[in-house]
N, CA, C and O of each residue as an XYZ file, in Angstrom:
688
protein
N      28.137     66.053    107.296
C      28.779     67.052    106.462
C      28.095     68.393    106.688
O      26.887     68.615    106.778
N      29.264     69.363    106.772
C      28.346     70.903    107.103
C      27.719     71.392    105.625
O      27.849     70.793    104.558
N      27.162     72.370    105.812
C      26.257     72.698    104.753
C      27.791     73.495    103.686
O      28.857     73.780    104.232
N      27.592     73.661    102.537
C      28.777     74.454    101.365
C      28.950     76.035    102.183
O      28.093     76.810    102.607
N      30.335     76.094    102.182
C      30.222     77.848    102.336
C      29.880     78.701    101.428
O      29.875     78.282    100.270
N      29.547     79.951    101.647
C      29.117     80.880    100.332
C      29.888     81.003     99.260
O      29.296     81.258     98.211
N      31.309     80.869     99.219
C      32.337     80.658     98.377
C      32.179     79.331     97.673
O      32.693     79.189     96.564
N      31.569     78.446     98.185
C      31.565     77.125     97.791
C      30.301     77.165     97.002
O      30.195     76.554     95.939
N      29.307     77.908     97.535
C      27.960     78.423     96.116
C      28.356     78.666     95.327
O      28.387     77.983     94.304
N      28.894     79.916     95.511
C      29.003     80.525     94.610
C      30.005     80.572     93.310
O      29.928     81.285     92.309
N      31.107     79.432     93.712
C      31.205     78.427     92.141
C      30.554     77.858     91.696
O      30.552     77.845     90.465
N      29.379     76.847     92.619
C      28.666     76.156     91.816
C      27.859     77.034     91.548
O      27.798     76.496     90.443
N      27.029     78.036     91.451
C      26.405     78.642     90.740
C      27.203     79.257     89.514
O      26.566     79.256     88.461
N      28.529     79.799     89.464
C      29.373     79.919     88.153
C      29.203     78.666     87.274
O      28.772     78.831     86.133
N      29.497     77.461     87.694
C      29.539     76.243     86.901
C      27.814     76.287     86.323
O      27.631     75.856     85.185
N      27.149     76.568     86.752
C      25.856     75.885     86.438
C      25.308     76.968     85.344
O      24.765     76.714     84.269
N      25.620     78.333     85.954
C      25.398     79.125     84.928
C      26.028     79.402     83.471
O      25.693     80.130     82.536
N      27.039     78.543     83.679
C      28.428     78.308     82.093
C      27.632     76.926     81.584
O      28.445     76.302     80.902
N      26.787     76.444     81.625
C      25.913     75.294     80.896
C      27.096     74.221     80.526
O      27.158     73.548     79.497
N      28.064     74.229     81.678
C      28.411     73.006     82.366
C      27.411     71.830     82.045
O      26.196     71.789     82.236
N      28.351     70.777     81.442
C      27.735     69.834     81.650
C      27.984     68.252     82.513
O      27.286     67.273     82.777
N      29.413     68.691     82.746
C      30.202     67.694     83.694
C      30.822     68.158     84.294
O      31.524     69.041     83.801
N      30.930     67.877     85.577
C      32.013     68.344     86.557
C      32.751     66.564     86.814
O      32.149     65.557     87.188
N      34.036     66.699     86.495
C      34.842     65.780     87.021
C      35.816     66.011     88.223
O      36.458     67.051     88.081
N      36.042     65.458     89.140
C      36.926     65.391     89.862
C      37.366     64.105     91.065
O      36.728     63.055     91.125
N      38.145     64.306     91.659
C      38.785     63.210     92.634
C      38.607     64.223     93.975
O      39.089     65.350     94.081
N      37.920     63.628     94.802
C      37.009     63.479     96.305
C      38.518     64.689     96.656
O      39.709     64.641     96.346
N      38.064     65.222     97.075
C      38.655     66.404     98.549
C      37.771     67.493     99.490
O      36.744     68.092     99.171
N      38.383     67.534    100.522
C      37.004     67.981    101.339
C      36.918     69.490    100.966
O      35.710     69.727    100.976
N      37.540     70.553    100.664
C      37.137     71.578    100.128
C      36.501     71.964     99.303
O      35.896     73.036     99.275
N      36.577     70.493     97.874
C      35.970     70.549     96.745
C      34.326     70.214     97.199
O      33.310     70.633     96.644
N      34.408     69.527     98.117
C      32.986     68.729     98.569
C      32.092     69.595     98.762
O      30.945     69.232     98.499
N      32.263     70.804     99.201
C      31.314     72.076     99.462
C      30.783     72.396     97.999
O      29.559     72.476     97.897
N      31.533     72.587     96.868
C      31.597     73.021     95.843
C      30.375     71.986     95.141
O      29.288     72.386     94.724
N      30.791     70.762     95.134
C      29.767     69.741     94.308
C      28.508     69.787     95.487
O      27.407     69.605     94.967
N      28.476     69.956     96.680
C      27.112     69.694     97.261
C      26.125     70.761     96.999
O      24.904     70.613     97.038
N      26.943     72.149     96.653
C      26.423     72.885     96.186
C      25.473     72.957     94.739
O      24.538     73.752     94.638
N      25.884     71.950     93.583
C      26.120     72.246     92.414
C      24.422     71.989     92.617
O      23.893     71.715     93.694
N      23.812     72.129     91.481
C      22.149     72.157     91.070
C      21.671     70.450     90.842
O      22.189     69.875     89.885
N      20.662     69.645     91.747
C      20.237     68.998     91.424
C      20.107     68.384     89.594
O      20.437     67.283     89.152
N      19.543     69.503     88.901
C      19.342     69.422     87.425
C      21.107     70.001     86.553
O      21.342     70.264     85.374
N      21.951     70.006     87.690
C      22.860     70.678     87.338
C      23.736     69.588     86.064
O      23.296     68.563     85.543
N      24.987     70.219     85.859
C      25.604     69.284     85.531
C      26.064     67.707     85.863
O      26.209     67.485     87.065
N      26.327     66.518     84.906
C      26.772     65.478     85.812
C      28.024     65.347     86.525
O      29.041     65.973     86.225
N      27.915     64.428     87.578
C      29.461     64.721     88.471
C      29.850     63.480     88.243
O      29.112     62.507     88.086
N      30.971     63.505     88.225
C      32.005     62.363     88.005
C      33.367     62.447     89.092
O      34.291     63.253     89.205
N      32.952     61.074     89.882
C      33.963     61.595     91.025
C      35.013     59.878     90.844
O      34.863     58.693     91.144
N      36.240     60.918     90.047
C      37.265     59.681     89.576
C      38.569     59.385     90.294
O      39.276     60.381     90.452
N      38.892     58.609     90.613
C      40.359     58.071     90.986
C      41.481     58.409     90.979
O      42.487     58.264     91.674
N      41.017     59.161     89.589
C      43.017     59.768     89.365
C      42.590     60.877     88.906
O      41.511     60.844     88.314
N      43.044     61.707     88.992
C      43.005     63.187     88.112
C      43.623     63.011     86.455
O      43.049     63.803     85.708
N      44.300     62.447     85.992
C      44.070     62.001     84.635
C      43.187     61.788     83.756
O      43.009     62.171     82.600
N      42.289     60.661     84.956
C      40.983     60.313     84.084
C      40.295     61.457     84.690
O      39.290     60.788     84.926
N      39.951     62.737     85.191
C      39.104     63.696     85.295
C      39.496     64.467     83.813
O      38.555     64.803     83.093
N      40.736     64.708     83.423
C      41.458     65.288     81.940
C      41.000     64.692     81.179
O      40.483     65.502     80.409
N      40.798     63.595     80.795
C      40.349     62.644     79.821
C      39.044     62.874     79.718
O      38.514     63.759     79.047
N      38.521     62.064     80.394
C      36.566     62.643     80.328
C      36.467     64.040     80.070
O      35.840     64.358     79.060
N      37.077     65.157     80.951
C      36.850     66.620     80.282
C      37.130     66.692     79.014
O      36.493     67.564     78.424
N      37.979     65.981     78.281
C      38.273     66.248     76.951
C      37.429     65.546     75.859
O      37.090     66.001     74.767
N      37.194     64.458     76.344
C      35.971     63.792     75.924
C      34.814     64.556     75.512
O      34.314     64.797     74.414
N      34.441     64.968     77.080
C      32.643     66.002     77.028
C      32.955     66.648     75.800
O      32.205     66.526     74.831
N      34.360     67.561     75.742
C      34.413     68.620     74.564
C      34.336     68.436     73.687
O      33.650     69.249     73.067
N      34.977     67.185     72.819
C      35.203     66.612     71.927
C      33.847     66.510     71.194
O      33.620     66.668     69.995
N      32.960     66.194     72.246
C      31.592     65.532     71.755
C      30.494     67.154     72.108
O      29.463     67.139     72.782
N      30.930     68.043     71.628
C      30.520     69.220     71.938
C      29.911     70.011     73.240
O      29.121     70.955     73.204
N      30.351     69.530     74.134
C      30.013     69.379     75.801
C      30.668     70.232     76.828
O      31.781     69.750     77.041
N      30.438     71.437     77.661
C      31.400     71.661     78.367
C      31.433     70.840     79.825
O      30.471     70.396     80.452
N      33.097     70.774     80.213
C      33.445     69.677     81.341
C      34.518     70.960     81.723
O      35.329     71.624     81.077
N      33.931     70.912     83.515
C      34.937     71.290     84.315
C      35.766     69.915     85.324
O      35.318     68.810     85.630
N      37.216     70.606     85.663
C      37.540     69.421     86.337
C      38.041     69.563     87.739
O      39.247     69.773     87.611
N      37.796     69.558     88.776
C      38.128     69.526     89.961
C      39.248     68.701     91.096
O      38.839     67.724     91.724
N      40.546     69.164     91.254
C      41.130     68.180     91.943
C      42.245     69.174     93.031
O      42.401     70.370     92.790
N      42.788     68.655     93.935
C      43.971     69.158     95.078
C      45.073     69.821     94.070
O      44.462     69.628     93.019
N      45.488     70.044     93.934
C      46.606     70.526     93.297
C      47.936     69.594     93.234
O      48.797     69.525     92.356
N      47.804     68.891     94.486
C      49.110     67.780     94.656
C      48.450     66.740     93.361
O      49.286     66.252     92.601
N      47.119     66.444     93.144
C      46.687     66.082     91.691
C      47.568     66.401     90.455
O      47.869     65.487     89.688
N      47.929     67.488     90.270
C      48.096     68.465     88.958
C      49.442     67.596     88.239
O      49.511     67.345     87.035
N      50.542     67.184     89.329
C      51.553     65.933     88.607
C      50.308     64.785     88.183
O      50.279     64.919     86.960
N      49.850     64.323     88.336
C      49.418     62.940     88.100
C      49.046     63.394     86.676
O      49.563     62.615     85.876
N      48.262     64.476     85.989
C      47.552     64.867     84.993
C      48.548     64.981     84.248
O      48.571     64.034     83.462
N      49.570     65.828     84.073
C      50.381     66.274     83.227
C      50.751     65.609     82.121
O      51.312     66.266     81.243
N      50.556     64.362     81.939
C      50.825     63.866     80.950
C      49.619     64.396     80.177
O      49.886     65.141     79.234
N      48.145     64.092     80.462
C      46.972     64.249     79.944
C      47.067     65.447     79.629
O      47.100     65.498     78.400
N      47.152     66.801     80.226
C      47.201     68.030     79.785
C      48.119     68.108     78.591
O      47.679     68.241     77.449
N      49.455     68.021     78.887
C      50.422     68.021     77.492
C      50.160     67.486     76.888
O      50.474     67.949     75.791
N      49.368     66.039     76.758
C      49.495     65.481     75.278
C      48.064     65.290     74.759
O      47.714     64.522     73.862
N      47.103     66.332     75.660
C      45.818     65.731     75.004
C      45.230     67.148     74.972
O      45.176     67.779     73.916
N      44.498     67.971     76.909
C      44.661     69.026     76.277
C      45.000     70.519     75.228
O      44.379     71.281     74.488
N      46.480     70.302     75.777
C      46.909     71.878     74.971
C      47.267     71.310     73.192
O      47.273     71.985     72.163
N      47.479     70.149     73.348
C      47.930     69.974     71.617
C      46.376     69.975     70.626
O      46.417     70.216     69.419
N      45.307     69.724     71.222
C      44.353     69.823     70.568
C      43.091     70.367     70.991
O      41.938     69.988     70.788
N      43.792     71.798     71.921
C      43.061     72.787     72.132
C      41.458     72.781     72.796
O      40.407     73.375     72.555
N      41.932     71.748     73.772
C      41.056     71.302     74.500
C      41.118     72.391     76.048
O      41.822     72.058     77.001
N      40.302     73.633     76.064
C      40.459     74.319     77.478
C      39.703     74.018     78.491
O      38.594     74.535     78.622
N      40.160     73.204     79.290
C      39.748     72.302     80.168
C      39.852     73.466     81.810
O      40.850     73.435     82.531
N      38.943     74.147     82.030
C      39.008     74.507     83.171
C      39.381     73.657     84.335
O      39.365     72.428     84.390
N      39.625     74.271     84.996
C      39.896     73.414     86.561
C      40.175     74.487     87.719
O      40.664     75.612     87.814
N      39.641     73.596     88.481
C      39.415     74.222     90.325
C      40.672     73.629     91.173
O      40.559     72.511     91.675
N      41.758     74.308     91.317
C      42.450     73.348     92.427
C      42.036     73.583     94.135
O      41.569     74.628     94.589
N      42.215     72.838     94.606
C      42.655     73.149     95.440
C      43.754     72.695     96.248
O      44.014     71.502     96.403
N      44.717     74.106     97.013
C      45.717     74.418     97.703
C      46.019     73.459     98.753
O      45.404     73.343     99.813
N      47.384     72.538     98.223
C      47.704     72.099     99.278
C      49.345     72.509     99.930
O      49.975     73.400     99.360
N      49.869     71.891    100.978
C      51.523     72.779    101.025
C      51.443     74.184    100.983
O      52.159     74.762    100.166
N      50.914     74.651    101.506
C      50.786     76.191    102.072
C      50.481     76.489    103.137
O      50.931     75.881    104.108
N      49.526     77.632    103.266
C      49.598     78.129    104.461
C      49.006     77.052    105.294
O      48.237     76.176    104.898
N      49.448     77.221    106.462
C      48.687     76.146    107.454
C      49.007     74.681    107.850
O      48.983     74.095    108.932
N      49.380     74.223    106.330
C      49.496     72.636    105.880
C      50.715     72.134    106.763
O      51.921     72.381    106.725
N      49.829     71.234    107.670
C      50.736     70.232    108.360
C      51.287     68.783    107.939
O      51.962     68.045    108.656
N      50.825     68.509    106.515
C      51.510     66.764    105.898
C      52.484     67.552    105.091
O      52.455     68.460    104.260
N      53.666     66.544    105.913
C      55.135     67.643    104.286
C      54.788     67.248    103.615
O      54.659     68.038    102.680
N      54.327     65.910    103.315
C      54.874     65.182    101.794
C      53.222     66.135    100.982
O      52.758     65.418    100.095
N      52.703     66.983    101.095
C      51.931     68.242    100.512
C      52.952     69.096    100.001
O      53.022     69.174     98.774
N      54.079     70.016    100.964
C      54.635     70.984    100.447
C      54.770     70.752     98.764
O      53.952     71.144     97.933
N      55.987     70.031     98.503
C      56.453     70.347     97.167
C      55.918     70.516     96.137
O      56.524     71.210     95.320
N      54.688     70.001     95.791
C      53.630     70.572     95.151
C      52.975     71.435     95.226
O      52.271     71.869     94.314
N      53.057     71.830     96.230
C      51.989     73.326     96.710
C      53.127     73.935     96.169
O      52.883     74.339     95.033
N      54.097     74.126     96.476
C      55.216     75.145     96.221
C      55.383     75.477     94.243
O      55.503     76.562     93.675
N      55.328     74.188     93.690
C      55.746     73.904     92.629
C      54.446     74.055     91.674
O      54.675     74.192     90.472
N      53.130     74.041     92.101
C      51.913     74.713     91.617
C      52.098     75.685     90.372
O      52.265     75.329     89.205
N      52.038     76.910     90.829
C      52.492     77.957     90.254
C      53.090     77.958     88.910
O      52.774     78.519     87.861
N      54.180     77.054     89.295
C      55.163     77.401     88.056
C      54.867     76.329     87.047
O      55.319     76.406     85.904
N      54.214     75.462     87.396
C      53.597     74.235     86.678
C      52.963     74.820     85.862
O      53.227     74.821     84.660
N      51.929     75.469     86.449
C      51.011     75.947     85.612
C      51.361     77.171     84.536
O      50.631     77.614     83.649
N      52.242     77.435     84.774
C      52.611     79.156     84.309
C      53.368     77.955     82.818
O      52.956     78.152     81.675
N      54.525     76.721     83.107
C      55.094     76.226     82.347
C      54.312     75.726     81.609
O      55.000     75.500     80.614
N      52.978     75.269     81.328
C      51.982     74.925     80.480
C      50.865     76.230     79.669
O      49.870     76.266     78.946
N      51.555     76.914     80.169
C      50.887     78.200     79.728
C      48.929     78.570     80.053
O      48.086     79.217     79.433
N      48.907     77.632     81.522
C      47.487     77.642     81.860
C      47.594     78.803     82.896
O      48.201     78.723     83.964
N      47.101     79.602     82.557
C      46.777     80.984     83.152
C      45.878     80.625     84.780
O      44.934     79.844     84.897
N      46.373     81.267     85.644
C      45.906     80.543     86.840
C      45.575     81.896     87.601
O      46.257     82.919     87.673
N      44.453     81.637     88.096
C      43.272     83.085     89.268
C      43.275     82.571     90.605
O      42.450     81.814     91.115
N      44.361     83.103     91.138
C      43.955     82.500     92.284
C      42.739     83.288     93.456
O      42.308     84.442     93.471
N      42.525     82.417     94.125
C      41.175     83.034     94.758
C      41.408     83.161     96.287
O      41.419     82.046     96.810
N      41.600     84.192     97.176
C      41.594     83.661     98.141
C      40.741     84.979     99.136
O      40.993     85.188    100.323
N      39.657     85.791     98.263
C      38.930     86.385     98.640
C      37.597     85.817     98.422
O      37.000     85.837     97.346
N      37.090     85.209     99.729
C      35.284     84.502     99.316
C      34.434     85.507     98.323
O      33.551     85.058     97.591
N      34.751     86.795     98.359
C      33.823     87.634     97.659
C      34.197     87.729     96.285
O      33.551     88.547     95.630
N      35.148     87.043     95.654
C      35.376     86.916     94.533
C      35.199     86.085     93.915
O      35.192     86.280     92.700
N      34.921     84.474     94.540
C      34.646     83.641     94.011
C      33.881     83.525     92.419
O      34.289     83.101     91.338
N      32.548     84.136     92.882
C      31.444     83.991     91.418
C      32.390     84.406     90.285
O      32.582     83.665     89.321
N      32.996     85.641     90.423
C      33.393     86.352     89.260
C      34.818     85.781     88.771
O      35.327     85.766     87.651
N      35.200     85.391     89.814
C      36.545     84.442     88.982
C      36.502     83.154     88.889
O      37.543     82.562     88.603
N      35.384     82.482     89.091
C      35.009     81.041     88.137
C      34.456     81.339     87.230
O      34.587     80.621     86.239
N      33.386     82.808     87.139
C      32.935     82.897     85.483
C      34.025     83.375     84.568
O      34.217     82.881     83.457
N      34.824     84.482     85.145
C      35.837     84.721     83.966
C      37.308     83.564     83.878
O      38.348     83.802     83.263
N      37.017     82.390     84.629
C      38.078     81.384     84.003
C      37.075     80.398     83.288
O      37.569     79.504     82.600
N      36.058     80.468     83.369
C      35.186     79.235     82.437
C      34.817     79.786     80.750
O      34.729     79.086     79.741
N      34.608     81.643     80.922
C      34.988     82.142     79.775
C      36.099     81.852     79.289
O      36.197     81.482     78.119
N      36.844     81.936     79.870
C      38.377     82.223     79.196
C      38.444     81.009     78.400
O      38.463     80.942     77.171
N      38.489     79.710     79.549
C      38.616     78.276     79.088
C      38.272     78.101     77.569
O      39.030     77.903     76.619
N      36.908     78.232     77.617
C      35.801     77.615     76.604
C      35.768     78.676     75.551
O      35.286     78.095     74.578
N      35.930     79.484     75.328
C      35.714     80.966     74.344
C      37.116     80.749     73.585
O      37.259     80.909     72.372
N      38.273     80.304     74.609
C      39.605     80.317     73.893
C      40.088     79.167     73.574
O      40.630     79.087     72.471
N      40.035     78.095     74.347
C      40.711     76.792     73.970
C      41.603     76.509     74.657
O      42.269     75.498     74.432
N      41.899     77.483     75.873
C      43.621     77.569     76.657
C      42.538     77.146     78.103
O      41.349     77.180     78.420
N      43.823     76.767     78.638
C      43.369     76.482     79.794
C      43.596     77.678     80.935
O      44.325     78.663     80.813
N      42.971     77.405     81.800
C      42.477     78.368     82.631
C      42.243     77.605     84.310
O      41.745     76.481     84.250
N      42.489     78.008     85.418
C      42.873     77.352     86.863
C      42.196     78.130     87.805
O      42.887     79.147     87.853
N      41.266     78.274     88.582
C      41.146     78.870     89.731
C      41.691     77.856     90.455
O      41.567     76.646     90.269
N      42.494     78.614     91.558
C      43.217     78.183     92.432
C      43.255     78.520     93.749
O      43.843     79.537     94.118
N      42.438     77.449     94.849
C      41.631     77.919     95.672
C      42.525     78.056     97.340
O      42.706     77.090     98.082
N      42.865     79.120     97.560
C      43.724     79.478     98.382
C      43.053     78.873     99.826
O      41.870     78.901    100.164
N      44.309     78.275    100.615
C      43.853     77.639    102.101
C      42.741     78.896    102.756
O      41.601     78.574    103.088
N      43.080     79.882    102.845
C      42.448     80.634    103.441
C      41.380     80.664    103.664
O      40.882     80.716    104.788
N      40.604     80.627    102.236
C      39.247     79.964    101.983
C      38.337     79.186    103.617
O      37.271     79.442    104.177
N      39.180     78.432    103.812
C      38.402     76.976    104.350
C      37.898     76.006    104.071
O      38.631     75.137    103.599
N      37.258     75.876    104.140
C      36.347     74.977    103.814
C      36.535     73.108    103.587
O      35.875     72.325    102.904
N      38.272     72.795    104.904
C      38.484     71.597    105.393
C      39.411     71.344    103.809
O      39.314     71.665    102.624
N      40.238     70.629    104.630
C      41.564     69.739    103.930
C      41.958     68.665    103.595
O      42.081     68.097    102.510
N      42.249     68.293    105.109
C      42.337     66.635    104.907
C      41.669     65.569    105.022
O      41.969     64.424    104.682
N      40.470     66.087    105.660
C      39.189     64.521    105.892
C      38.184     64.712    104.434
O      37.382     65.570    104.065
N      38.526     63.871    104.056
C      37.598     62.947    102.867
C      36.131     63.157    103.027
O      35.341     62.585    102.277
């Protein structure tokens, strides 16, 4: 595995500095930069199966006064939706999350497109306010102002990590 790109620090240094205490997510190789990055003493990682149960445990940590970020592909974001609508937003659980971009630029598996495409409006239809990122030099500052947003408000909040980025797609 190559070493995290600077974009890939420099979330996990956002996460670590928001006294994060869980990062959940389901294995993707872009995200992988992100957690190899995160702080030894950092938060715990939880690397789950379904992106549901990453919603669940995040809501959990909170519940039990804890902040939990959650990490998954974006073609993830159907699998959750039940969890977001009926667990998140009804009981004001602001569950940050990192997607990352699939069905866009570049992306050679179709069965990616329709979700990449349908992203957007998913999120806009849940009323989770979404940053997308696809300048490395912005990274730090738009994982801290969506982990504010998250946790200060109760709404959810998305960085949304544009192909451009890099930082590998499809190998596990």
């Amino acid at each position: 595995m190559s070493a995290p790109l600077a974009w890939q620090r420099q979330i996990a240094e956002a996460i670590a500095e928001a006294d994060v205490a869980a990062v959940a997510y389901v294995p993707d190789a872009r995200l992988r930069g992100i957690v190899a990055a995160l702080p030894q003493d950092g938060p715990a990682i939880r690397a789950l199966t379904r992106e549901e149960e990453c919603i669940a445990y995040a809501c959990g940590q909170q519940a039990a006064g804890a902040r939990a970020v959650v990490m998954m592909q974006c073609s993830g974001l159907g699998n959750a939706l039940n969890a977001i609508g009926s667990l998140c937003i009804p009981y004001g659980f602001g569950v940050p999350m990192i997607l990352s971009m699939r069905g866009t630029l570049g992306e050679a598996n179709p069965s990616q497109v329709p979700m990449g495409r349908a992203t957007p409006a998913i999120l806009d239809a849940l009323d989770i306010q979404a940053f997308n990122l696809s300048d490395p030099d912005q990274a730090r500052v738009t994982t801290q102002g969506a982990l504010t947003l998250a946790f200060s408000t109760g709404t959810g909040a998305a960085v949304v990590l544009d192909a451009i980025l890099g930082g590998g797609r499809e190998a596990i």
